[in-house]
C-alpha positions in Angstrom: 122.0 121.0 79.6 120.5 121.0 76.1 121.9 116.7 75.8 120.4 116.3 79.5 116.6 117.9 78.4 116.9 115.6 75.2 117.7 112.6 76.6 114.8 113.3 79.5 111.9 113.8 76.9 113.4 110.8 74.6 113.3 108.5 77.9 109.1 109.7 78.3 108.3 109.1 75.0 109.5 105.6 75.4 108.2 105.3 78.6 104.7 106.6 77.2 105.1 104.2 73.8 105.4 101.5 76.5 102.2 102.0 78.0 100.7 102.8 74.7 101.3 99.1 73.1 100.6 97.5 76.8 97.2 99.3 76.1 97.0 98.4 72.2 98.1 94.4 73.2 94.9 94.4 76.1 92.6 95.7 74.0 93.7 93.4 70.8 93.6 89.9 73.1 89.7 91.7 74.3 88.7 91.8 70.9 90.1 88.0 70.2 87.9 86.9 73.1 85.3 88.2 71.8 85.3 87.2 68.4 85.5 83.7 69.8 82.7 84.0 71.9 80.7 85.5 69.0 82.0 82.2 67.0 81.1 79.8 69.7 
């Protein structure tokens, strides 16, 4: 029981880390755009 609950939260916090750094890499290629447009 106790291995089944651990591997359960370890599987969401990689799940969640997942959507974390798709968020982080979205918001990092906005702020490249626009620094370039401020450039241009």
């Amino acid at each position: 029981m106790k291995k089944d609950t651990k591997r359960k939260v370890r599987k969401a916090i990689a799940r969640r880390g997942k959507l974390v750094e798709r968020y982080h890499v979205e918001t990092a290629w906005r702020n490249i755009f626009v620094q370039a447009g401020i450039l241009k």
